[in-house]
N, C-alpha and C positions, 0 to 999 in steps of 0.2 A: 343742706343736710346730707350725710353722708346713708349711703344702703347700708342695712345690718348684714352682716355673714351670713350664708344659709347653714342650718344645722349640717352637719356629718351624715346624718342618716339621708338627706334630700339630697347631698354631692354625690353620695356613692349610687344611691337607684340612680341619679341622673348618668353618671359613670357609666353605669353596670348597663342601662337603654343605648348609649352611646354606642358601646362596645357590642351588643347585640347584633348591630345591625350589619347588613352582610358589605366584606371588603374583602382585599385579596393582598395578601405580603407581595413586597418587593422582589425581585430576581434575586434568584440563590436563596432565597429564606422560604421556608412554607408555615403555615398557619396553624398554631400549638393551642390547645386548653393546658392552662394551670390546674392541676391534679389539686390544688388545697385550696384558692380563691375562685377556680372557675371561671379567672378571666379567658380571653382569647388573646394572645401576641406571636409577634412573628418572631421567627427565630431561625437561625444559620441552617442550611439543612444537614452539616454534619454536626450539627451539635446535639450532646446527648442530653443535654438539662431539660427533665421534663416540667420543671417552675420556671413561671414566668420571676422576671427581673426585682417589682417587688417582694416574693415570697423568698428570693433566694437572699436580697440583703437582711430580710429580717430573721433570716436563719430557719425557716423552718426547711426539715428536713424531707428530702425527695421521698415520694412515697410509689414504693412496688408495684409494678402493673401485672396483673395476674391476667393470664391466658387462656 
């Protein structure tokens, strides 16, 4: 007998505990929060995209960091 799927909502807390937990980007990248899902990824360090990789295929748009 085969396992059922787990719900969406048990993937992403499972996810989102994963992603919590402390790591360090690779050389040349430093470690970004996503401004709209609040994940953590790493990212080139001259690059200026403040979304991580899911939020920016799914089009949402970058949002303003006020100072």
């Amino acid at each position: 007998m085969t396992e059922k799927p787990k719900p969406a909502a048990e993937l992403e807390e499972e996810a989102r505990a994963i992603n919590a937990q402390p790591w360090e980007p690779l050389s040349g990248m430093e470690k970004r929060q996503c401004p709209w899902c609040r994940y953590f990824f790493a990212a080139l360090i001259d690059s200026h995209e403040p979304r991580c990789p899911d939020c920016v295929k799914a089009g949402r748009p970058p949002r303003l960091r006020l100072r």
